[in-house]
Backbone bond lengths (Angstrom), bond angles and torsions (degrees), N, CA, C in turn:
res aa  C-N    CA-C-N  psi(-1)  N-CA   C-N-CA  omega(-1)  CA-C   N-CA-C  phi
1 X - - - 1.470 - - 1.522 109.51 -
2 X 1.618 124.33 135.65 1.214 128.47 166.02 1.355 103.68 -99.71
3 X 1.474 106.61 135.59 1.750 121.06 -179.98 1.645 93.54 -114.85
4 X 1.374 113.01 165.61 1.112 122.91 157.04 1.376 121.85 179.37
5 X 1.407 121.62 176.04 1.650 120.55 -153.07 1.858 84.23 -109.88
6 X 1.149 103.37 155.16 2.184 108.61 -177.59 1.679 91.48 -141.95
7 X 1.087 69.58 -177.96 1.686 109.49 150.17 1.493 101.33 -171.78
8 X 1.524 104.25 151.27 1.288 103.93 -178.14 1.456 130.65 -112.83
9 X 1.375 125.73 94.77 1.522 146.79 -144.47 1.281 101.51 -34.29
10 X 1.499 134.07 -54.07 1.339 117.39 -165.73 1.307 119.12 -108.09
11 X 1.723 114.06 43.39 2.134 98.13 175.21 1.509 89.43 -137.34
12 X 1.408 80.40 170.28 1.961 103.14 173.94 1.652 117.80 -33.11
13 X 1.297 105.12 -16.70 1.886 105.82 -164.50 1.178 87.38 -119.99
14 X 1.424 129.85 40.78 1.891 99.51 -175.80 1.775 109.28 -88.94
15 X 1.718 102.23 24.45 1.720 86.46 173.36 1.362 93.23 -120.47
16 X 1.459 136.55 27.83 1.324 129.98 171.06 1.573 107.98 -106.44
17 X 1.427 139.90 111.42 0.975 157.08 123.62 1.343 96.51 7.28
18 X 1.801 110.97 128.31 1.186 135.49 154.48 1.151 138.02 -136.80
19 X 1.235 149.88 152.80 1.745 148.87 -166.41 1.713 89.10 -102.09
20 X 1.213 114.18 154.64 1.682 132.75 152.50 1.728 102.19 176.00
21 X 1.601 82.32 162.31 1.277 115.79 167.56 1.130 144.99 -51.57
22 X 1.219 150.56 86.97 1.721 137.90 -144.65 1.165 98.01 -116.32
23 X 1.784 99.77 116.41 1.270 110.55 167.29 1.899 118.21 -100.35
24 X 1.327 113.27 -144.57 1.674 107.42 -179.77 1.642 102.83 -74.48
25 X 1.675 131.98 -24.22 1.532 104.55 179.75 1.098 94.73 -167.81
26 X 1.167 126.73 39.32 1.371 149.66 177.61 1.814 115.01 -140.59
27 X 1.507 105.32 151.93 1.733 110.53 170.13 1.831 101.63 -117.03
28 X 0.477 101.73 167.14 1.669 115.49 175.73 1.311 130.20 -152.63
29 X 1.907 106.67 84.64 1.563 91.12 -176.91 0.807 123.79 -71.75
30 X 1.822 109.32 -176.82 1.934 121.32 -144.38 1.586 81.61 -152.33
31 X 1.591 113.24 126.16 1.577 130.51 177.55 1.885 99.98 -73.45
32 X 1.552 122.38 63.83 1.302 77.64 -170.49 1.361 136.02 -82.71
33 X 1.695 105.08 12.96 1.455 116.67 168.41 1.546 125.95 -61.17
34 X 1.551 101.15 -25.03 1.471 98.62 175.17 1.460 112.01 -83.34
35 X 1.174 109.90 -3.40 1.772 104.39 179.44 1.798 98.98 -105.06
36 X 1.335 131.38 17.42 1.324 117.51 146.92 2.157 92.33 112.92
37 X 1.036 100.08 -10.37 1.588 113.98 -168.04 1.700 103.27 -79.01
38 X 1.056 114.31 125.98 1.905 121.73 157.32 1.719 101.45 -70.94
39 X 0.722 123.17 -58.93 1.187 143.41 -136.95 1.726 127.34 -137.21
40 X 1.780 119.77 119.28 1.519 111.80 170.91 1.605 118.23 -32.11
41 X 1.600 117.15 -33.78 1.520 97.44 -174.35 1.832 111.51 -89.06
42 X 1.068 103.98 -19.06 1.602 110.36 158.18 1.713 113.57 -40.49
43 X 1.480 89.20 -49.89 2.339 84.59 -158.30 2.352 80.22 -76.88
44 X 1.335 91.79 -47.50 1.831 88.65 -161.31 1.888 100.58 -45.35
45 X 1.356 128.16 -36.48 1.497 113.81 -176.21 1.331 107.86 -92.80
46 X 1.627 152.02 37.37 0.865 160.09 -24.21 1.409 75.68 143.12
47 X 1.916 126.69 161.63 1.710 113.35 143.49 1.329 110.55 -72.91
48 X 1.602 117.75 -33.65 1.867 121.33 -151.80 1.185 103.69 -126.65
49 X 1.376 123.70 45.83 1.405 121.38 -151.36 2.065 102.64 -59.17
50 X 1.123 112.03 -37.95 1.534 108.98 171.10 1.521 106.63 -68.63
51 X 0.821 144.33 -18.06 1.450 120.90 176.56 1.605 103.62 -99.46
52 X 1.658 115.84 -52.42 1.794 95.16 154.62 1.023 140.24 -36.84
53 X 1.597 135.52 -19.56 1.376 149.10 144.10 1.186 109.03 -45.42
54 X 1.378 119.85 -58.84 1.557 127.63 -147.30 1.897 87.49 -85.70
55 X 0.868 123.15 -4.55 1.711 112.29 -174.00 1.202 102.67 -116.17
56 X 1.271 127.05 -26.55 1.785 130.93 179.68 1.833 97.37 -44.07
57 X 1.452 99.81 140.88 1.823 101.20 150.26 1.600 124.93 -42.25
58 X 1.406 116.53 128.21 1.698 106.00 168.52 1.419 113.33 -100.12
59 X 0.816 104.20 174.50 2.069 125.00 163.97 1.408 104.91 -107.26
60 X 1.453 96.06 175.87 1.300 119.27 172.32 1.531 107.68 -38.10
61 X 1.610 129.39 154.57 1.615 123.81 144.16 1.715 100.54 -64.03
62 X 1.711 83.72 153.71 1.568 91.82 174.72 1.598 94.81 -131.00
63 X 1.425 128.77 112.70 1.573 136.33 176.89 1.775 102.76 -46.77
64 X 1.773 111.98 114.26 1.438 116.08 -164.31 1.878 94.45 -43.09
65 X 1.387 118.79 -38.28 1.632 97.71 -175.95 1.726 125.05 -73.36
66 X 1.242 118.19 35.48 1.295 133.62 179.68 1.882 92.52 -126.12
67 X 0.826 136.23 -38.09 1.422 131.76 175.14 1.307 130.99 -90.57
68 X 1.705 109.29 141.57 1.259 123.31 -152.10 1.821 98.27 -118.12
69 X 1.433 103.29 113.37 1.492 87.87 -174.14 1.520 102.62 -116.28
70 X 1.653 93.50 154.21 0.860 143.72 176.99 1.684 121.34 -89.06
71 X 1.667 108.40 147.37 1.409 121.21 -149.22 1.804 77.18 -84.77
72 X 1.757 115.38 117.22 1.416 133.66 -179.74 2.251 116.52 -60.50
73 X 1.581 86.52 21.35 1.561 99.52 170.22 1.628 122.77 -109.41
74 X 1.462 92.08 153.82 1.815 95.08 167.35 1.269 116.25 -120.90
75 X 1.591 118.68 -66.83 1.535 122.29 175.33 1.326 122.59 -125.93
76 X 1.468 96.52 8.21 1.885 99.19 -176.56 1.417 102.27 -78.55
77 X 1.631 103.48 146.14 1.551 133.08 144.13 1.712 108.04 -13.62
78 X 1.537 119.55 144.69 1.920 97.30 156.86 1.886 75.23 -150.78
79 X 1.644 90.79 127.72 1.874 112.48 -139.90 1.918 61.39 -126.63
80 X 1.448 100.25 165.52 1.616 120.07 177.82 1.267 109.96 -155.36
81 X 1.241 129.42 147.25 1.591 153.19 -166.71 1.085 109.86 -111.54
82 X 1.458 160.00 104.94 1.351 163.45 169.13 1.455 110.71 -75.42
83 X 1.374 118.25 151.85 1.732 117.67 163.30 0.778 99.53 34.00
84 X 1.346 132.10 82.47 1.328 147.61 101.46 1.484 136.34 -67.13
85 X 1.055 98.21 -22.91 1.830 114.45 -177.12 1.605 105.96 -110.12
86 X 1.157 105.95 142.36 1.475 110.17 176.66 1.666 108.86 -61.64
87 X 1.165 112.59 -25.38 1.558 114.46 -167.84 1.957 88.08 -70.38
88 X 1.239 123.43 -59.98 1.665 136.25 -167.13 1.805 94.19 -40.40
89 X 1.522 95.87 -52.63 1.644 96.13 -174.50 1.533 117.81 -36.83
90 X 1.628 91.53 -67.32 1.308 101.08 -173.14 1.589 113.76 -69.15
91 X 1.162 131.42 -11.08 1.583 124.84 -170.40 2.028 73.11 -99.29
92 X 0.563 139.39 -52.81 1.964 117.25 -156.15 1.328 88.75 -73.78
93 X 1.611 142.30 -28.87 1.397 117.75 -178.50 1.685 121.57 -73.77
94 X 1.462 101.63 -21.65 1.798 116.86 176.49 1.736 102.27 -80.40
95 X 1.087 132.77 -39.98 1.252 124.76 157.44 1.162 130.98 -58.45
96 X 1.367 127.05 -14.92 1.455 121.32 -156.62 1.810 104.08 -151.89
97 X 1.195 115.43 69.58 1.473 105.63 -171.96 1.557 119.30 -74.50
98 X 1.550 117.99 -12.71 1.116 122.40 -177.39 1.944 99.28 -82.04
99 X 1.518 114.73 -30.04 1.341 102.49 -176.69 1.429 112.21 -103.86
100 X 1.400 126.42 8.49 1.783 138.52 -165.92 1.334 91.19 -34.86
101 X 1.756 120.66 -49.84 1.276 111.12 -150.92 1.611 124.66 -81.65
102 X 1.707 93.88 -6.73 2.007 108.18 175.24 1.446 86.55 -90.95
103 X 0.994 146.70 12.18 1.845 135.02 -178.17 1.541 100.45 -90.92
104 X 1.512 85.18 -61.44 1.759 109.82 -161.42 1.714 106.49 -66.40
105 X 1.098 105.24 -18.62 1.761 112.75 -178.33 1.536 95.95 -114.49
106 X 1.163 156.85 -8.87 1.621 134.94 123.28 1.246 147.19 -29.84
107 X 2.015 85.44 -43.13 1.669 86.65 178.34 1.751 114.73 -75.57
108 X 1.121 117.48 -6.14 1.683 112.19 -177.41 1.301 97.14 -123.94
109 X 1.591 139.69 33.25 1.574 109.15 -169.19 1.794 75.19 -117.97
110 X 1.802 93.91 168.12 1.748 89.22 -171.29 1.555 105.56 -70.46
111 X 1.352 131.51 -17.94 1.589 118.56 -162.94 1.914 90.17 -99.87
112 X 1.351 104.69 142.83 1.278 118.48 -166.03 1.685 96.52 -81.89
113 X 1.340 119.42 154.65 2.061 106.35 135.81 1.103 89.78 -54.14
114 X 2.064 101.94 144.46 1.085 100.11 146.89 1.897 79.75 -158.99
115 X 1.083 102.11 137.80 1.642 118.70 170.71 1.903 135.60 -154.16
116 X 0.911 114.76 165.25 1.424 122.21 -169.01 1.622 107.98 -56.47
117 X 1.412 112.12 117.44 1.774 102.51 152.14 0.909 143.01 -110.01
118 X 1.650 107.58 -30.30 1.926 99.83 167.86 1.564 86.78 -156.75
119 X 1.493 89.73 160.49 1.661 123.35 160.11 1.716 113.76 -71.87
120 X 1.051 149.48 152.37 1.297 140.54 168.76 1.428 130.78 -46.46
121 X 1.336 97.22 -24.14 1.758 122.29 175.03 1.491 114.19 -57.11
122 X 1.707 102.97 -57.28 1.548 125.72 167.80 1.394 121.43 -53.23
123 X 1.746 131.94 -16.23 0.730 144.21 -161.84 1.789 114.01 -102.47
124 X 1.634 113.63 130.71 1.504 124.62 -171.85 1.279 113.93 -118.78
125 X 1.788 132.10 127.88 1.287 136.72 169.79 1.386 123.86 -78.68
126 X 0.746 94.30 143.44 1.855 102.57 -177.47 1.502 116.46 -26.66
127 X 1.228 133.53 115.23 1.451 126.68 174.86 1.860 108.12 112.96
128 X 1.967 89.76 -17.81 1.769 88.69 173.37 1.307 120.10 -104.94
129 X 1.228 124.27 165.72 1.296 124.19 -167.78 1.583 111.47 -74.17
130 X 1.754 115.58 161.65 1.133 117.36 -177.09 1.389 109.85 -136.20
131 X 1.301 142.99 132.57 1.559 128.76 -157.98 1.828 107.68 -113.34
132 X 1.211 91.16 173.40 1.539 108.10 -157.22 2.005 85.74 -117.45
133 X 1.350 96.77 139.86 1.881 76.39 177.01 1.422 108.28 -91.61
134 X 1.382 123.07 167.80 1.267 148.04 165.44 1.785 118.40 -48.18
135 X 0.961 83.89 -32.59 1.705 83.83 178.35 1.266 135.45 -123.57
136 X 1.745 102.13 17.53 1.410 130.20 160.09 1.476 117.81 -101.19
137 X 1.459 110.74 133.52 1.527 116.08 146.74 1.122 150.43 -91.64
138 X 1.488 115.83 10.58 1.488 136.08 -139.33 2.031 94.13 -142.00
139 X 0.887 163.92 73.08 1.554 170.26 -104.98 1.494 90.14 -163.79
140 X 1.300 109.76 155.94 1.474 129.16 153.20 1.429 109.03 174.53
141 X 1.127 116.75 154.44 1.629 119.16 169.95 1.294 111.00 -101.41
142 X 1.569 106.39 157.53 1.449 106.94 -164.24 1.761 109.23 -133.81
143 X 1.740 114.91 78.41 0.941 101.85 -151.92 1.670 122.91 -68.05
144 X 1.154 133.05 147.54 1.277 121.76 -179.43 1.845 134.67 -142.15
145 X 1.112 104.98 120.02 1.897 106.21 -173.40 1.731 78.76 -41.91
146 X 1.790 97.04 152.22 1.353 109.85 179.39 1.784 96.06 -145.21
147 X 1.785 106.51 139.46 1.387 109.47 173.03 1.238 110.21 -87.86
148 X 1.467 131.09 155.07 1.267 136.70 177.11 1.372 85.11 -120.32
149 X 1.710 115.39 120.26 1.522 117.86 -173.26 1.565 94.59 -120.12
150 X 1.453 117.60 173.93 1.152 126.75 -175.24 1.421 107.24 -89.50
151 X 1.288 132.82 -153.58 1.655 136.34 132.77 1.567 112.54 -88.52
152 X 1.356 107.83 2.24 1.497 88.48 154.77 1.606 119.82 -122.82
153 X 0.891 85.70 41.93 1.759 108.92 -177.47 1.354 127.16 51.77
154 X 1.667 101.42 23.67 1.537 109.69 164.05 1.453 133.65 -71.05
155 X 1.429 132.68 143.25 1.249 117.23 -158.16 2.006 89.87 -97.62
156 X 1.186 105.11 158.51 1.593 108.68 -164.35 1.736 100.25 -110.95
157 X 2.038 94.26 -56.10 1.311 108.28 -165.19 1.275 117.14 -163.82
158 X 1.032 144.28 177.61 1.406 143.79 131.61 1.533 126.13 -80.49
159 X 2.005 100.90 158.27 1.220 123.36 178.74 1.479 105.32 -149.12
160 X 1.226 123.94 151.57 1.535 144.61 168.78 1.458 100.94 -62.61
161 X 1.456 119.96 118.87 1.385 129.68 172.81 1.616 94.75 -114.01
162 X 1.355 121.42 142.86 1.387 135.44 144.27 1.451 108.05 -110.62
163 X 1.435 94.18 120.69 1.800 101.39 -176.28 2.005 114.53 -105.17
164 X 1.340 102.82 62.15 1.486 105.29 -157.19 1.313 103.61 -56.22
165 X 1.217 109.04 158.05 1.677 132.24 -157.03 1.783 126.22 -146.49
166 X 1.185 118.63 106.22 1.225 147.18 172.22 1.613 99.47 -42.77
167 X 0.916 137.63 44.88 2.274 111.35 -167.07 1.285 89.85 -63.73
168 X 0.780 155.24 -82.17 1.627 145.21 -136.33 1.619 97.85 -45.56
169 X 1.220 129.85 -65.34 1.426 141.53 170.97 1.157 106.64 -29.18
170 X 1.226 116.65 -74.15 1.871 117.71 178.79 1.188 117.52 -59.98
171 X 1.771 117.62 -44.96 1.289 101.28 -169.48 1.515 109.19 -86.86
172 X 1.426 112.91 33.28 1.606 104.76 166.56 1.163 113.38 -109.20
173 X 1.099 113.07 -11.51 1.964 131.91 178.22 1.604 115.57 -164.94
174 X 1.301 119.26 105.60 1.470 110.89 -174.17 1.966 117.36 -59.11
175 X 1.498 88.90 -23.80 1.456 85.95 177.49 1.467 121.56 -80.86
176 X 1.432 100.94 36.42 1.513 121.92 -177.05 1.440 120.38 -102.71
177 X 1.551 95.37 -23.27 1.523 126.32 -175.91 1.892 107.99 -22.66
178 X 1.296 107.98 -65.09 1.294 109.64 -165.12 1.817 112.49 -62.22
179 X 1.475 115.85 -35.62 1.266 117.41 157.64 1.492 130.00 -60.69
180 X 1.080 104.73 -20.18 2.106 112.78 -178.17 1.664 88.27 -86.56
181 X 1.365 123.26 -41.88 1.405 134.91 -150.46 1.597 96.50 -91.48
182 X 1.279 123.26 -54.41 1.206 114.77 -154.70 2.289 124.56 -135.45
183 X 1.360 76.06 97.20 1.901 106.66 -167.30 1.349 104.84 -121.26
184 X 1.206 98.46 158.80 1.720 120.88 165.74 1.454 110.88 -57.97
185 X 0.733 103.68 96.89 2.139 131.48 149.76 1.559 72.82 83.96
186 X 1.677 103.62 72.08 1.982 110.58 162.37 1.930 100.91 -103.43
187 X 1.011 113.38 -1.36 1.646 101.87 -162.30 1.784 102.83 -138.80
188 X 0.952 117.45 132.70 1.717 142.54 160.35 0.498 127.48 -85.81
189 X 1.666 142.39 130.92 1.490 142.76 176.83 1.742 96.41 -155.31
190 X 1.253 99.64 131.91 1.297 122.02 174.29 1.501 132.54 170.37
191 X 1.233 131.64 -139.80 1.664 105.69 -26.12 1.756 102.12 -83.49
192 X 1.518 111.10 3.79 1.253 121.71 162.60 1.707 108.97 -156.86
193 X 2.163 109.04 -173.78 1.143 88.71 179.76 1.452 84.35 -107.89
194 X 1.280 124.20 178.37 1.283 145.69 -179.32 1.929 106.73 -123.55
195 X 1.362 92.72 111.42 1.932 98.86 -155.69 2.062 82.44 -98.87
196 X 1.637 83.92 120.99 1.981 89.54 -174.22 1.513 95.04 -155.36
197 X 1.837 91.88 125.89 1.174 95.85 -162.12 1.953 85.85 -145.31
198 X 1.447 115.38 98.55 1.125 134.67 23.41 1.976 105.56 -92.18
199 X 1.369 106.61 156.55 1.624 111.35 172.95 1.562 91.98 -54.88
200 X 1.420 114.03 154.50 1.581 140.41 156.68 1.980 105.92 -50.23
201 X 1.198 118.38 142.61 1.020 127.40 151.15 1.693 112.49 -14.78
202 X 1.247 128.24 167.89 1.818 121.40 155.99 1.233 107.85 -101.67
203 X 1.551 131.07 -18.18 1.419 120.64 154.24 1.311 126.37 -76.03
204 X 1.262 122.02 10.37 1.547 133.33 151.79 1.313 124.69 -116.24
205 X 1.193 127.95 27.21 1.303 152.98 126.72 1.319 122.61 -82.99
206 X 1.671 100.94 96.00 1.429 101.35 168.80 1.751 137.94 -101.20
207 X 0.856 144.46 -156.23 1.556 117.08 -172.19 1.706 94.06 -163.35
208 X 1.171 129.26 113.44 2.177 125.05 -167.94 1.722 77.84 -127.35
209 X 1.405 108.98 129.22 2.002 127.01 161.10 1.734 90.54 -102.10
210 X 1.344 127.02 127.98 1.121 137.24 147.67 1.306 127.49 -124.86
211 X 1.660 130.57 101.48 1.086 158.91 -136.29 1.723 105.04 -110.40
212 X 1.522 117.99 88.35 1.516 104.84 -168.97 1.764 97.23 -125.96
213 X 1.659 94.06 138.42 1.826 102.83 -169.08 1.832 81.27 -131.46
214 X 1.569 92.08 133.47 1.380 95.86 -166.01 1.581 139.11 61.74
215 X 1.614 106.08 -120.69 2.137 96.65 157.75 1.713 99.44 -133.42
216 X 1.277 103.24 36.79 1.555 121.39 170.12 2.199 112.17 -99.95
217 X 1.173 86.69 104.14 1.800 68.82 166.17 1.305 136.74 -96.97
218 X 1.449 128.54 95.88 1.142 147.32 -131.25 1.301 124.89 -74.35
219 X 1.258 92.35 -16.57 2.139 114.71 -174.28 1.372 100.36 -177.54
220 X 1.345 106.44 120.18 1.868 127.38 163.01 1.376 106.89 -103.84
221 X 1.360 127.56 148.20 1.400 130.48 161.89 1.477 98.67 -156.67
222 X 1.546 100.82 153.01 1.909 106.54 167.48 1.769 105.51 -136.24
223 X 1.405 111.79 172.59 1.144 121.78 176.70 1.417 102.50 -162.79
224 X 1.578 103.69 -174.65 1.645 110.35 167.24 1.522 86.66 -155.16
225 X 1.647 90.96 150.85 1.426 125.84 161.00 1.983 107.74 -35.55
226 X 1.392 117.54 -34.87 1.658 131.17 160.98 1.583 105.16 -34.50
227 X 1.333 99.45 -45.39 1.909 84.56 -160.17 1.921 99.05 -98.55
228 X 1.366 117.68 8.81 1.859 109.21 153.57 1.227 105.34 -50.13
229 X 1.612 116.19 142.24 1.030 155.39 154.41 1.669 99.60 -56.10
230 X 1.425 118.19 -87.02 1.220 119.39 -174.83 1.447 108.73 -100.10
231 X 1.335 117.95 160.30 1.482 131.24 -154.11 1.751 97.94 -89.44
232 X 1.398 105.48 -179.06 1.940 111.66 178.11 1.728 93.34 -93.33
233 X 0.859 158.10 -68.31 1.322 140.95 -159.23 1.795 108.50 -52.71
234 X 1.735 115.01 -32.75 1.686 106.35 -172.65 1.101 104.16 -73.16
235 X 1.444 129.53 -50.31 1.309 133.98 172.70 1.455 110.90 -21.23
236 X 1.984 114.31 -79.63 1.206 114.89 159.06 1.338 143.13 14.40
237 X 1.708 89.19 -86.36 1.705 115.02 158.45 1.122 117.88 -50.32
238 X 0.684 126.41 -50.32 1.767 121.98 173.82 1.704 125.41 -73.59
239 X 1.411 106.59 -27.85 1.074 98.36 153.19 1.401 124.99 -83.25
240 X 1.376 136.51 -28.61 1.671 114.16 167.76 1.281 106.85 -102.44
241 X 1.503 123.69 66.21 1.031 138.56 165.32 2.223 106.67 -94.20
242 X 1.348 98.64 111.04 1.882 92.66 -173.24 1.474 107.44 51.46
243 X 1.314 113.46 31.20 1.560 122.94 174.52 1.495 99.90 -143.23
244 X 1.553 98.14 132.46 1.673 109.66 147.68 1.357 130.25 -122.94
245 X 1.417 120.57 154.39 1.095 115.00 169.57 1.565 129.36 -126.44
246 X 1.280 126.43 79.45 1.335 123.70 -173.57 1.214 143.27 -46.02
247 X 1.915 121.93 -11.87 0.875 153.75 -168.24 1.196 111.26 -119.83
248 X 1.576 123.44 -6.77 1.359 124.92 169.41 1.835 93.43 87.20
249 X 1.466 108.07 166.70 1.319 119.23 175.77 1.390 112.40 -148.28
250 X 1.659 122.18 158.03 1.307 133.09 146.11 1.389 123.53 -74.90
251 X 1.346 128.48 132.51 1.140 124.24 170.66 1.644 99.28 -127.84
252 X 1.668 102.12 129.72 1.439 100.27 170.71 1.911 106.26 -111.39
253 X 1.234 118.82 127.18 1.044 124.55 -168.73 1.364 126.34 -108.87
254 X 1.675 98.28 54.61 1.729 114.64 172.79 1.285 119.53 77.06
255 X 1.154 100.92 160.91 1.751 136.36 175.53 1.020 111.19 -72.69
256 X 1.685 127.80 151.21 1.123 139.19 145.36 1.463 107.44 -158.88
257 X 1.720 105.96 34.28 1.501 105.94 148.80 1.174 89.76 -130.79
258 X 1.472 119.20 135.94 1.840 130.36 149.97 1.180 117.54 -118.17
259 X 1.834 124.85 124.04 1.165 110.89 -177.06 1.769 105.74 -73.31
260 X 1.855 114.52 157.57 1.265 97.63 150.90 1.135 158.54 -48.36
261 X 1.347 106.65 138.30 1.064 127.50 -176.11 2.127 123.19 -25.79
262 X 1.137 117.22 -26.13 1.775 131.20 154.71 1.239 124.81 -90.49
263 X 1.826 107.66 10.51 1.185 117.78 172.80 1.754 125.64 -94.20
264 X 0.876 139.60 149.69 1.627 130.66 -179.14 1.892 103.66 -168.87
265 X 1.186 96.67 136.39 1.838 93.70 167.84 1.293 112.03 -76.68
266 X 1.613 96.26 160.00 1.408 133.97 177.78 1.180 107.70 -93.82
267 X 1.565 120.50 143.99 1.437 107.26 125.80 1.480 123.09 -8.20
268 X 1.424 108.46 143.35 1.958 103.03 153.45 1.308 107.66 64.81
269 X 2.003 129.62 -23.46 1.064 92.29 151.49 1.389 152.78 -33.18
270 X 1.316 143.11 159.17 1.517 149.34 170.58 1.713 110.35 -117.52
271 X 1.621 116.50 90.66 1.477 112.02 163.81 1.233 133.14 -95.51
272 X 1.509 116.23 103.37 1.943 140.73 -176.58 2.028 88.43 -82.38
273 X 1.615 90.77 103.75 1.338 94.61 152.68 1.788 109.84 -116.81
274 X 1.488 118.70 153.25 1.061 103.18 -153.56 1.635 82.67 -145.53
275 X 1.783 131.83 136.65 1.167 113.13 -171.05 1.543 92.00 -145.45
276 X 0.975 149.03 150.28 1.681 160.16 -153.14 1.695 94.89 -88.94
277 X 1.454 105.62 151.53 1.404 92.44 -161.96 1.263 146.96 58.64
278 X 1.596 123.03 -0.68 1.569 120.48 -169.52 1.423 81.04 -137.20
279 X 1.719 127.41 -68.90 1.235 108.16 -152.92 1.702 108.06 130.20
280 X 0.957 126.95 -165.49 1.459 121.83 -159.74 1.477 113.81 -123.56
281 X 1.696 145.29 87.96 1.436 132.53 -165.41 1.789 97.45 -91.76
282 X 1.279 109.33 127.42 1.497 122.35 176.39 1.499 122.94 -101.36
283 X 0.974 128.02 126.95 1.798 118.16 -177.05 1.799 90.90 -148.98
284 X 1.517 67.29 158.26 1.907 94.57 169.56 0.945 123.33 -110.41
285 X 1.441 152.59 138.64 1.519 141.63 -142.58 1.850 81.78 -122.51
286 X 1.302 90.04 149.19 1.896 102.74 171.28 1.571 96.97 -140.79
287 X 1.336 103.53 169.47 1.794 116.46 174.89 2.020 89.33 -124.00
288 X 1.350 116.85 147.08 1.239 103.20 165.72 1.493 114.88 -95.01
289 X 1.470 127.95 157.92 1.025 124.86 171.50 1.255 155.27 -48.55
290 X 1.307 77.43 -60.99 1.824 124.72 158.54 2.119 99.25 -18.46
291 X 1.720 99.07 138.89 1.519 103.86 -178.64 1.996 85.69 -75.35
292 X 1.611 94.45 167.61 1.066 96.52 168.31 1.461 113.59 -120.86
293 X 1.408 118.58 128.89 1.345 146.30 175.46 1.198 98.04 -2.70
């Protein structure tokens, strides 16, 4: 089942937030107030959250081109995994020659990267924009399979994470990380979650970055969940390790496309990440204008 948060572009309520069902070309809202729920992360930590879906009151269909979606969060954490992929290795050691040697000894040591990326605030839905900062020259997006975990650190489903990335910032000091990593409208999630229980294989998880400036597409890359280093349950573990999360969390668990190294977004770019099982989250990258402080 795909869930996800809307609004629906053309009626009287289109600034009230709603839950439904996404089928092949249709939405289908879901009452989830009558099933006892505030809130999408209420029904998702749920025991049966697909069959509590499937029994909630519906609405009308709404044709997906009448709906405006929304980033599929409320109050969870969205936590990120670094170097995991051989590709991450090698792009943080070409960025960062003073730290090559914390890259290259991450990707095999048992405790993963794993660190903070955004608050829910920081966070953009498919179709909204995502920004590049002001005082970087070096941009790229970093698309990534993402867990939708419980608060008891069960994995539910997947969602499309874009984990955008500063390199120039980081790779001039790793202890920069949280500034390259973590800005106003730095992170993507969408364009829904996909509730799969059991998850797909990781060789049937696939992962396509399509990078389009103008009606030129500027950089393609693919991968699969196959070429992680470490699996989705260790990650997990290590993240609610002397950690809780009551509100449930996102975890996006790395790259294994990096564009080259003479590569960086634009303005007006268009990034189509597209991942097996979830579906396709789209954004447009902006720089703001505004001087900076």
């Amino acid at each position: 089942m795909k869930i996800a948060k809307f609004v629906a572009s053309e009626t009287d309520a289109a600034d009230i937030p709603g839950v439904g069902i996404v089928g092949e070309r249709e939405l289908v809202p879901i009452d989830i107030h009558a099933g006892g729920f505030s809130c999408l992360a209420d029904l998702l930590f749920s025991p049966t959250p697909v069959a509590t879906a499937d029994a909630l009151p519906k609405g009308e269909p709404l044709p997906l081109e009448l709906v405006r979606w929304l980033p599929p969060i409320d109050q969870q954490e969205v936590w990120a995994a670094g170097v995991t992929y051989k590709r991450s290795q090698t792009a943080r050691m070409e960025e960062s020659e003073a730290a090559a040697s914390c890259y290259d000894r991450v990707y095999t040591a048992a405790r993963p990267e794993l660190f903070f990326k955004a608050t829910p605030g920081r966070v953009r839905g498919h179709g909204q924009p995502l920004r590049i900062r002001r005082d970087s020259h070096w941009n790229v997006p970093e698309p990534e399979i993402t867990l939708v975990i419980t608060p008891k650190l069960k994995i539910i489903g997947l969602c499309i994470g874009n984990d955008m990335s500063s390199r120039d910032i980081e790779g001039d000091n790793p202890l920069y990380l949280p500034q390259a990593k973590c800005y106003d409208a730095c992170a993507g999630l969408g364009p829904w979650i996909s509730l799969l229980d059991p998850l797909p294989e990781v060789d049937q998880i696939g992962v396509e970055l399509q990078i389009v400036r103008g009606d030129q597409t500027v950089f393609s890359g693919q991968t699969s969940a196959a070429e992680m280093a470490r699996g989705f349950e260790d990650l997990v573990g290590w993240l609610g390790r002397e950690n809780s999360f009551p509100s449930g969390a996102f975890l996006m668990t790395g790259t294994g496309i990096v564009p080259n190294s003479d590569f960086t977004l634009e303005p007006g770019d268009v990034v189509h990440i597209h991942i097996d099982h979830v579906g396709t989250l789209t954004n447009t990258i902006f720089r703001s204008s505004a001087p900076l402080a």
